[in-house]
Backbone as CSV, one residue per row, in Angstrom:
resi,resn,N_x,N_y,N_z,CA_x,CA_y,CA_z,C_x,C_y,C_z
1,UNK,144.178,-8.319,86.267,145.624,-8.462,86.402,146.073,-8.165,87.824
2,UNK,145.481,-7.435,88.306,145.602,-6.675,89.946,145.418,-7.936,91.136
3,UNK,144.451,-8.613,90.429,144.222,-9.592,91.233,144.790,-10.856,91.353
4,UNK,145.855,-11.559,90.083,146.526,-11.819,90.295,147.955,-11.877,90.607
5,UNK,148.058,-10.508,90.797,149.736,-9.644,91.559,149.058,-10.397,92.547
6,UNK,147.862,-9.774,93.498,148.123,-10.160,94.827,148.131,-11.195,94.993
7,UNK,147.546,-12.613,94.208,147.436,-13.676,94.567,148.712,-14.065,95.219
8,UNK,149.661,-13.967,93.872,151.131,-14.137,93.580,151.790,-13.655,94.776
9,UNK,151.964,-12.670,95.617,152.559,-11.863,96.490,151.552,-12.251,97.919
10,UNK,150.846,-13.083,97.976,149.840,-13.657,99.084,150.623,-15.147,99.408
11,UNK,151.054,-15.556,97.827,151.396,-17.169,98.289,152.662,-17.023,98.858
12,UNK,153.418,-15.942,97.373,155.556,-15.186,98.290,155.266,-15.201,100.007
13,UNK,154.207,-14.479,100.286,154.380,-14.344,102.020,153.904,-15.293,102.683
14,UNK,153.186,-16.183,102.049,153.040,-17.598,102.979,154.266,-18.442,102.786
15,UNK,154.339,-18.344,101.648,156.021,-19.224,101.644,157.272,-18.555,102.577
16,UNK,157.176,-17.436,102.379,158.216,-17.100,103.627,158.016,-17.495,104.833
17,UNK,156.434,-17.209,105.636,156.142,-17.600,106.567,156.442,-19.080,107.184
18,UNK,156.262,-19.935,106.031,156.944,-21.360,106.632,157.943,-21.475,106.325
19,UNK,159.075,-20.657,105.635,160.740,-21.074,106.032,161.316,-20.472,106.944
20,UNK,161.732,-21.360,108.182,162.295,-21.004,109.600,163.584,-20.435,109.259
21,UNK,163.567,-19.140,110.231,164.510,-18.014,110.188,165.820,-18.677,110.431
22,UNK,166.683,-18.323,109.765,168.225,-18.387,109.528,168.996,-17.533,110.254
23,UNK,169.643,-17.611,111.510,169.955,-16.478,112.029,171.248,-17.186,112.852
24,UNK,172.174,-16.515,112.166,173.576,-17.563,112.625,173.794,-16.855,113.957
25,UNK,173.299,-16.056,114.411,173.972,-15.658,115.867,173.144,-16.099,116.981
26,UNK,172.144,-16.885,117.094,171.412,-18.158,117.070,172.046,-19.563,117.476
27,UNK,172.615,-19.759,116.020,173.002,-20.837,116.011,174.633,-20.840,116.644
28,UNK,175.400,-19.856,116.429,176.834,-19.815,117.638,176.440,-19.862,118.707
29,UNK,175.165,-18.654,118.937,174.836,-19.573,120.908,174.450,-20.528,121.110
30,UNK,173.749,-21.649,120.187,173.803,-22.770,120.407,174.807,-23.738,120.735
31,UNK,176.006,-23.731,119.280,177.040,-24.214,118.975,178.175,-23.930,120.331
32,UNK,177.793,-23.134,121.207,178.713,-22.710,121.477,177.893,-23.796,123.166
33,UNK,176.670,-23.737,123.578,176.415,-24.426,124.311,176.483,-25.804,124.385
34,UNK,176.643,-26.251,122.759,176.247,-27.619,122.769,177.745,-28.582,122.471
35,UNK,178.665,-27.876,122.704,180.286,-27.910,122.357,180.670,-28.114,123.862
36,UNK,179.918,-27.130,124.855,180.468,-27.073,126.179,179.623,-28.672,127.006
37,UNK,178.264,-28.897,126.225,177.731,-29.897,126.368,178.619,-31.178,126.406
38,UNK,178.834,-30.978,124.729,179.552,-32.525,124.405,181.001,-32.592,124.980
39,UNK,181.785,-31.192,125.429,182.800,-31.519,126.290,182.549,-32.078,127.810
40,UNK,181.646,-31.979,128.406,181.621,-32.677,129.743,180.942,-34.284,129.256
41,UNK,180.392,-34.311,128.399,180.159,-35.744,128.127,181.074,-36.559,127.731
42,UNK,181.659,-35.973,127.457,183.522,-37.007,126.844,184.228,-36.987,128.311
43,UNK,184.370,-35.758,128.886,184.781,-35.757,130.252,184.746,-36.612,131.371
44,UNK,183.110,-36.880,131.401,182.615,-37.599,132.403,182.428,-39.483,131.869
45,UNK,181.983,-39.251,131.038,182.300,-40.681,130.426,183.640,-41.228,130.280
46,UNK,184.788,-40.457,130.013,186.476,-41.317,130.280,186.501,-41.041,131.869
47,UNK,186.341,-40.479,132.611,186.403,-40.511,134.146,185.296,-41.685,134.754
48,UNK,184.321,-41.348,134.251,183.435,-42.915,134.686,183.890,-44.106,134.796
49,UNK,184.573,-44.244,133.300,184.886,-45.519,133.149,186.105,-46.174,133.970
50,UNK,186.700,-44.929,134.133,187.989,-45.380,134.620,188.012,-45.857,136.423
51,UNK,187.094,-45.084,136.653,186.773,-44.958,138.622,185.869,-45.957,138.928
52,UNK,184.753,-46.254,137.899,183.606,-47.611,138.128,184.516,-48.385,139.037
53,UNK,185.367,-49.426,137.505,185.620,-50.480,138.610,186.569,-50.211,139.683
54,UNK,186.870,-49.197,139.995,187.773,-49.360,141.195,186.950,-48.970,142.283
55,UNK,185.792,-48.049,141.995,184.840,-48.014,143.474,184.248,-49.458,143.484
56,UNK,183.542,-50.300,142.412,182.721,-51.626,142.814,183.824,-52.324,144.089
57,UNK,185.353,-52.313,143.523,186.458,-53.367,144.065,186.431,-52.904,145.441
58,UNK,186.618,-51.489,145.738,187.157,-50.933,146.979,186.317,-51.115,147.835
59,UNK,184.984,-50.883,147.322,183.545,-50.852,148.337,183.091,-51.617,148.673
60,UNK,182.067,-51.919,149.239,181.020,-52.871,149.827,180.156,-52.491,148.458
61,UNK,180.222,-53.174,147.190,179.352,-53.315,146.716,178.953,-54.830,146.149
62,UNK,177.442,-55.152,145.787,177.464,-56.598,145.195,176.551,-56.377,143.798
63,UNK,176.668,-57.388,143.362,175.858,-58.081,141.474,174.691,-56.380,141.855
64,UNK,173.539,-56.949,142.774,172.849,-56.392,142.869,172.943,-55.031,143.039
65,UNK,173.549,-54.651,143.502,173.336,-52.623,143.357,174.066,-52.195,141.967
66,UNK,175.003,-53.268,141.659,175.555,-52.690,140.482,174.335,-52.945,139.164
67,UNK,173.372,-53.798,139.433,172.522,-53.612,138.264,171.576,-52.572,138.835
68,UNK,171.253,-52.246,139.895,170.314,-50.914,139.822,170.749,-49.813,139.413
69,UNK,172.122,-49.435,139.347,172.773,-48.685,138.328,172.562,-48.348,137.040
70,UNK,172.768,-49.389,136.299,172.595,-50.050,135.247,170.895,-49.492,134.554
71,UNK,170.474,-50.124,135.745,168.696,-49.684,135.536,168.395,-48.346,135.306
72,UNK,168.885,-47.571,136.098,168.482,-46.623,135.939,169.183,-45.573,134.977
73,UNK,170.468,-45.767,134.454,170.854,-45.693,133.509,169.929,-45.440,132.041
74,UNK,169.342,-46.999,131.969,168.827,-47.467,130.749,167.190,-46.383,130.838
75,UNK,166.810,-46.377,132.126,165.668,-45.770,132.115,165.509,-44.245,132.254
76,UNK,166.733,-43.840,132.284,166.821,-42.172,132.262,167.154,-41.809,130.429
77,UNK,168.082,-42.764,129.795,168.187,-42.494,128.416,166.505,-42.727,127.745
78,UNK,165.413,-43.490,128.034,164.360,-43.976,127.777,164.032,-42.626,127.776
79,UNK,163.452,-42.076,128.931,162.879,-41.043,129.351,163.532,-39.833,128.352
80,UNK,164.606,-39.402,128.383,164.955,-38.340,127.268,164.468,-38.917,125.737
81,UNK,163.997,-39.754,125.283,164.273,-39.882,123.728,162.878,-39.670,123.774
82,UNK,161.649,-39.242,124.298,160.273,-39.103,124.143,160.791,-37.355,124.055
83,UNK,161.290,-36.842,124.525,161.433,-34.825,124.601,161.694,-34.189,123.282
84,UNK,160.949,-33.523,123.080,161.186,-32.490,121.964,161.820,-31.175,121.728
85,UNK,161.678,-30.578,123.346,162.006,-29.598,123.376,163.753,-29.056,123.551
86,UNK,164.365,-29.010,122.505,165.846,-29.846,122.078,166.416,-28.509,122.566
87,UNK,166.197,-27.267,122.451,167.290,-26.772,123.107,166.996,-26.086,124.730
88,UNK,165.610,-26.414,125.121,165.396,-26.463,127.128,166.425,-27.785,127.372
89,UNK,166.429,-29.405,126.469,166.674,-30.010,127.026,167.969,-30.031,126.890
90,UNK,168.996,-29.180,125.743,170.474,-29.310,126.232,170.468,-28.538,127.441
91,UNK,170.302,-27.573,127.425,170.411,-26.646,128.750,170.272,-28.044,130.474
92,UNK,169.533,-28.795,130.560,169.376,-29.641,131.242,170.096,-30.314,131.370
93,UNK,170.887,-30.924,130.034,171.868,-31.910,129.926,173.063,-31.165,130.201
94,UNK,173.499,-29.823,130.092,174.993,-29.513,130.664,174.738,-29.582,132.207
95,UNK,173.454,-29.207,132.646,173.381,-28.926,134.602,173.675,-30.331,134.463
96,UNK,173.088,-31.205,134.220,173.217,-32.741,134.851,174.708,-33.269,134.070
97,UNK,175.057,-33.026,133.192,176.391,-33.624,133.616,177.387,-32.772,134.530
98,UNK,177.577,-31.307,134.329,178.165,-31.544,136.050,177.787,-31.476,137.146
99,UNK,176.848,-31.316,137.424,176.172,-31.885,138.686,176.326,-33.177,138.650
100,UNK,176.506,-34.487,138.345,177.384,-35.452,138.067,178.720,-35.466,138.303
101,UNK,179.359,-34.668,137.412,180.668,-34.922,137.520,181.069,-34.237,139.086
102,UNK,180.730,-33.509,139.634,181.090,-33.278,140.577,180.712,-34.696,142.014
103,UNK,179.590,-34.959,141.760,179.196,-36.037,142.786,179.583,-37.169,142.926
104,UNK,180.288,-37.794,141.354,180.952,-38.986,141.210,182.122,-38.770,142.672
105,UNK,183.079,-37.504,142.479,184.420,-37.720,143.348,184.094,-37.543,144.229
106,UNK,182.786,-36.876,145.076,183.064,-36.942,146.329,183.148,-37.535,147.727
107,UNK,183.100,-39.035,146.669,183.447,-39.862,148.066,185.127,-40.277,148.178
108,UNK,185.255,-40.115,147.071,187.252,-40.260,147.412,187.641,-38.953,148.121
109,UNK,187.346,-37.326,148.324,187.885,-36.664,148.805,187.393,-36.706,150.251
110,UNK,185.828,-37.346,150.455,185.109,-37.190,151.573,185.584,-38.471,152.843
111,UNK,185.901,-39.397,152.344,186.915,-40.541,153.125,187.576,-40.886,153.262
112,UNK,188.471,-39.958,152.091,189.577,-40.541,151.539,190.062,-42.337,151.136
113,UNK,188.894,-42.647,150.708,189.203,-44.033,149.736,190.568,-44.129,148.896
114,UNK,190.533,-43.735,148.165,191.678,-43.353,147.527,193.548,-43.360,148.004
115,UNK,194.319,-43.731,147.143,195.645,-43.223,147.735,196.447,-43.072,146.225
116,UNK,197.761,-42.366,146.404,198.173,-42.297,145.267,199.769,-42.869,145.955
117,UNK,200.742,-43.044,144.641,201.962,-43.867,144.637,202.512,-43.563,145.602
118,UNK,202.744,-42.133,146.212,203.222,-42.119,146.991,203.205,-42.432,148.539
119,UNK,201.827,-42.595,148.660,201.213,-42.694,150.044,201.578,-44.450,150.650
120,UNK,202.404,-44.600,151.385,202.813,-46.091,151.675,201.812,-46.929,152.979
121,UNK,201.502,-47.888,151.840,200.334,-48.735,152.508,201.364,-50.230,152.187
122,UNK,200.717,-50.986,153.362,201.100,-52.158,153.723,200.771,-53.029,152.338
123,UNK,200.948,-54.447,152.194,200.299,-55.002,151.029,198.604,-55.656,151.362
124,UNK,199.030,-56.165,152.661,197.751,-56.637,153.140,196.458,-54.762,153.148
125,UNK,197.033,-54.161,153.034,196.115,-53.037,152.453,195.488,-52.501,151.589
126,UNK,196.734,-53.254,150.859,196.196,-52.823,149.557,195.460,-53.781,148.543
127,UNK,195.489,-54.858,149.196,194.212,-55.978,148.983,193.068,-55.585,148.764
128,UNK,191.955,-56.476,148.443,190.663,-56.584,148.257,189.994,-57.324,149.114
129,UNK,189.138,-57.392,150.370,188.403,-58.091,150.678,187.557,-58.807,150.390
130,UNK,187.279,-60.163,150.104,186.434,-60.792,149.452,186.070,-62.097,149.673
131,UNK,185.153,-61.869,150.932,185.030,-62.852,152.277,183.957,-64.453,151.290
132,UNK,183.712,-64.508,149.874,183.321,-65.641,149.541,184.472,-66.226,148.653
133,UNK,186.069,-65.527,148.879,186.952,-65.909,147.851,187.673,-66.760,148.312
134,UNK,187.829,-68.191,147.613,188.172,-68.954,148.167,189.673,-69.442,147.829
135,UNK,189.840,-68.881,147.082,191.578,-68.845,146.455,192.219,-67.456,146.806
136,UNK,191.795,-66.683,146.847,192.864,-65.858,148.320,192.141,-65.429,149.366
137,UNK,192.571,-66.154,150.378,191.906,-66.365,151.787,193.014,-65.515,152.408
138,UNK,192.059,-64.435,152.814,192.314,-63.016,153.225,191.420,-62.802,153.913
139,UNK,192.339,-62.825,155.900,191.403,-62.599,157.144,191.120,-60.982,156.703
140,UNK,189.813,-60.971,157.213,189.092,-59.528,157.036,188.091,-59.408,157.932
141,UNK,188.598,-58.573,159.052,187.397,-58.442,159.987,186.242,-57.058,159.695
142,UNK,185.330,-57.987,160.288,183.585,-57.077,159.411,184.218,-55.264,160.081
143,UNK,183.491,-54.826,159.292,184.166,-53.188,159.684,182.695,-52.583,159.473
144,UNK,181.990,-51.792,160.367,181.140,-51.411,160.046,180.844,-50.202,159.780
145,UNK,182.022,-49.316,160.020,182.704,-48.383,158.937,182.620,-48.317,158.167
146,UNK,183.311,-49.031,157.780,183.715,-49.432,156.604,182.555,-49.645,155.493
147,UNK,181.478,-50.535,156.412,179.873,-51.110,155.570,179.560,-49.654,155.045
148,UNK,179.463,-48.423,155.890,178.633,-47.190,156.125,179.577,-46.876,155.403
149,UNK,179.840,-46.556,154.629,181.050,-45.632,153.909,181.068,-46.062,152.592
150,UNK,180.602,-47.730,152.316,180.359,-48.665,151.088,178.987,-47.814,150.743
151,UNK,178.072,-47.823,151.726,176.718,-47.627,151.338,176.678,-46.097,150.915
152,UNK,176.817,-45.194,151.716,177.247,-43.700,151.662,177.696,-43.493,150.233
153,UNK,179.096,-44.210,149.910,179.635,-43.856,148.186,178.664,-44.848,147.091
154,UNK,178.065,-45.446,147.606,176.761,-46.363,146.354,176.022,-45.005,146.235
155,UNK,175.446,-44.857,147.336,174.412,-43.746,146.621,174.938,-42.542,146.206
156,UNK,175.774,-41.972,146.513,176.606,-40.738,145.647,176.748,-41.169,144.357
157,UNK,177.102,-42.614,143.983,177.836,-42.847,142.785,176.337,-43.185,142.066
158,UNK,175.050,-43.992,142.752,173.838,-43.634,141.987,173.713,-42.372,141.398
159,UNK,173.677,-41.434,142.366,173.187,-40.050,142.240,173.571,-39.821,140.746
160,UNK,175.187,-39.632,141.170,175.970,-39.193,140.189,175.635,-40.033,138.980
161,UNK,175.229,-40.331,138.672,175.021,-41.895,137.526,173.815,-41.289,136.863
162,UNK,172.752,-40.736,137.678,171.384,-40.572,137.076,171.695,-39.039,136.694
163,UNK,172.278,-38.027,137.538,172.663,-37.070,136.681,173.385,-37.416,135.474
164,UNK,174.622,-37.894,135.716,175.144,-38.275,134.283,174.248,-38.915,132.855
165,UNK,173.791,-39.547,133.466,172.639,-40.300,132.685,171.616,-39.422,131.566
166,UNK,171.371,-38.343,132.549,170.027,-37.491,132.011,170.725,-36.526,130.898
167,UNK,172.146,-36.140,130.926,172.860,-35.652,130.655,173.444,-35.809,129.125
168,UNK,173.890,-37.695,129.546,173.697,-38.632,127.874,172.682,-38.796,127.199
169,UNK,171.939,-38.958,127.565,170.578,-39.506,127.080,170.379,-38.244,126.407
170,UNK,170.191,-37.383,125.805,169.307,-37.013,125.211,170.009,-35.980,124.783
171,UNK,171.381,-35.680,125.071,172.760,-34.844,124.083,172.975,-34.952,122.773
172,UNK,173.634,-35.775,122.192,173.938,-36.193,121.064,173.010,-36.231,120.033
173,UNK,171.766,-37.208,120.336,171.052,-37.291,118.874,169.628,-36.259,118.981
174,UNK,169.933,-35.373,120.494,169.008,-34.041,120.408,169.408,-32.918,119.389
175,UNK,171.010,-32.985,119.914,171.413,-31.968,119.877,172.203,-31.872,118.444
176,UNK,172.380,-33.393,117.677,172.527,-32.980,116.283,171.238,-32.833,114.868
177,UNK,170.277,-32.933,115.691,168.870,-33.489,115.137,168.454,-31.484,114.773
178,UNK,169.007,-31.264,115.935,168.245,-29.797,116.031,169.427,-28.877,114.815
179,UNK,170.752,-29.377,114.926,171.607,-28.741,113.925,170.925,-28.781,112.526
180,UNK,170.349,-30.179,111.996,169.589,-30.156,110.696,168.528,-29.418,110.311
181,UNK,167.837,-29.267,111.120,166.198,-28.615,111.318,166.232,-27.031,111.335
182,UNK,167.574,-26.503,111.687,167.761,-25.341,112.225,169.236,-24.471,111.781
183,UNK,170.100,-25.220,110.748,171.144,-24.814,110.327,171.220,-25.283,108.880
184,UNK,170.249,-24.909,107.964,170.298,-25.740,106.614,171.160,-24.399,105.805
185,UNK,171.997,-23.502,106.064,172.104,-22.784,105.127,173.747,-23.035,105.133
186,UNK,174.509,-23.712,105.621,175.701,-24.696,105.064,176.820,-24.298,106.501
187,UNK,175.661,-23.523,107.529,177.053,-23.528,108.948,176.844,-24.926,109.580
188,UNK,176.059,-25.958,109.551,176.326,-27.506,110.194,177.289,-27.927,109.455
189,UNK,178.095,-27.679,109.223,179.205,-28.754,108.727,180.227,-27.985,109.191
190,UNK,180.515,-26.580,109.459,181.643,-25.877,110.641,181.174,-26.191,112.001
191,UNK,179.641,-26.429,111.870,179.249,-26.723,114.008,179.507,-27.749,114.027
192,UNK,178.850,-28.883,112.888,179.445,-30.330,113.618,180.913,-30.692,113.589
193,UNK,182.160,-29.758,113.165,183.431,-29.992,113.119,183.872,-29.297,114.280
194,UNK,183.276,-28.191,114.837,183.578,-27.857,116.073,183.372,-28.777,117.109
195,UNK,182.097,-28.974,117.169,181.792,-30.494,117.829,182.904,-31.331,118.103
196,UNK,183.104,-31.744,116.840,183.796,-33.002,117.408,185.478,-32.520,118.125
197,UNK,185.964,-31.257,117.411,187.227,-30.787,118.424,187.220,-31.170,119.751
198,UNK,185.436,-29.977,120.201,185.471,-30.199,121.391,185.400,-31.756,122.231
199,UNK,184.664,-32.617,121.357,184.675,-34.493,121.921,185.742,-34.437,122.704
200,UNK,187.016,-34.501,121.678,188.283,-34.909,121.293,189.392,-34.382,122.290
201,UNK,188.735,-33.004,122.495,189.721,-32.076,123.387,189.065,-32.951,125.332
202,UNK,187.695,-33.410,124.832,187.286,-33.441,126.324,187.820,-35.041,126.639
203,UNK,188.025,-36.346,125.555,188.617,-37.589,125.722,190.067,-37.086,126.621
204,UNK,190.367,-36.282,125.567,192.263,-36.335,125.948,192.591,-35.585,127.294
205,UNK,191.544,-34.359,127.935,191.475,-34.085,128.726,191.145,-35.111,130.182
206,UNK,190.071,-35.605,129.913,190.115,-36.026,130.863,190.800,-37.620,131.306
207,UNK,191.574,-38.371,130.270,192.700,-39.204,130.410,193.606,-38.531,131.252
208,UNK,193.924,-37.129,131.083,195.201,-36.582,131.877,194.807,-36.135,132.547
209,UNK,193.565,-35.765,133.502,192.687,-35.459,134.796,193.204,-36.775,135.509
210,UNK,192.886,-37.960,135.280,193.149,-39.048,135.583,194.396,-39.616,136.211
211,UNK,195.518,-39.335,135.326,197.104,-38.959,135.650,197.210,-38.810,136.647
212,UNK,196.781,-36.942,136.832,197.533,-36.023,137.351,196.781,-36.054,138.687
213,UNK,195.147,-35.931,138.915,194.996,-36.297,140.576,195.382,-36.974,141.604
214,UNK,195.987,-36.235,142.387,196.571,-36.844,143.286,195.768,-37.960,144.412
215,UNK,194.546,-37.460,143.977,193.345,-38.440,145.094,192.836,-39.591,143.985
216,UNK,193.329,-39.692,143.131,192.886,-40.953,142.770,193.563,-42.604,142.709
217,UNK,193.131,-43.773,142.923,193.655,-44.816,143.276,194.700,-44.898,142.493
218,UNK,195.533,-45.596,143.014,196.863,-46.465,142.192,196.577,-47.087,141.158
219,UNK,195.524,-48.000,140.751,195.424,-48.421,139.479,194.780,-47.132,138.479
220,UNK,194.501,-46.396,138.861,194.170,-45.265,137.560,195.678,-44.745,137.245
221,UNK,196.289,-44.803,137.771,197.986,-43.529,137.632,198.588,-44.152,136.912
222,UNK,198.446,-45.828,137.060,199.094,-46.928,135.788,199.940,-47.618,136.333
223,UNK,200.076,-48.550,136.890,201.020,-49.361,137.189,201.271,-50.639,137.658
């Protein structure tokens, strides 16, 4: 009989041994990293979208650099979906999105590209150069300034792109993958509702970042 107590109380402690510890103060420092995560990813993604096309328009850019963008984009999300190691790699993904978000602006404060409503520019200024356009023929003399300053904000806005990139890629379906695996005792359904606050708080935020900077172009302010 002795010998099967212990059997019995041999298998209890192997079965404990493979159910992963439950430890909600754990999972709030997670929740609490991966909230600050998904807020700069809502952040930087409504600010992206909104500044893209007005740096392609303003700059010296063509087809071609805007698909190496693109490229490397597609090949930095590639690269995160092989990683396992889900909570080194949020930690990675908050440095790289703001280290991103910071590099996207600094070519509007660094040249001042940019103007806002109030700043009075001519109309012929506030044009587009676009020396193969043949329906508004608009003298534009070569500026080579101007070239160096196109090229200068391409690669900032690469930079910024592949941080951002490393940032998306591997946030979201890391970082809710690890909520299942690691929160089965009924707090994923308060983390993933925190979650999405924070999305929500970081969309609406950064629409009114957008607004309110004073260094950003005239077509972001609305008009």
């Amino acid at each position: 009989m002795s010998s099967d107590h212990e059997e019995e109380r041999d298998e209890i402690r192997e079965n404990d041994q493979n159910i992963p510890p439950k430890n909600n103060l754990v999972s709030v420092k997670y929740i609490g990293l991966f909230s600050l995560a998904v807020f700069l990813y809502d952040l930087s993604e409504v600010y992206y979208k909104k500044v893209f096309p007005t740096i392609e328009n303003r700059l010296v850019f063509n087809g071609q650099q805007i698909h190496w963008v693109a490229s490397f984009v597609l090949l930095t999300t590639i690269i995160f979906s092989f990683v396992k190691q889900k909570t080194k790699v949020l930690g990675v993904c908050c440095a790289s999105l703001a280290i991103g978000n910071i590099i996207i602006v600094l070519p509007f404060f660094i040249f001042g590209l940019s103007f806002s409503k109030d700043d009075k520019f001519s109309e012929e200024e506030r044009k587009i150069c676009h020396p193969n356009d043949e329906v508004n023929k608009i003298s534009c003399k070569e500026d080579v300034v101007g070239e160096l300053k196109g090229k200068i904000s391409f690669s900032f806005l690469l930079i910024s792109r592949i941080f951002i990139s490393f940032g998306q890629g591997g946030l979201l379906p890391l970082g809710l993958s690890h909520f299942y695996e690691n929160s089965k005792n009924g707090w994923n359904y308060l983390f993933i509702g925190i979650v999405i606050c924070w999305k929500t708080i970081g969309s609406v935020l950064a629409k009114y970042l957008v607004i309110l900077l004073k260094k950003l172009p005239e077509t972001l302010v609305g008009e």
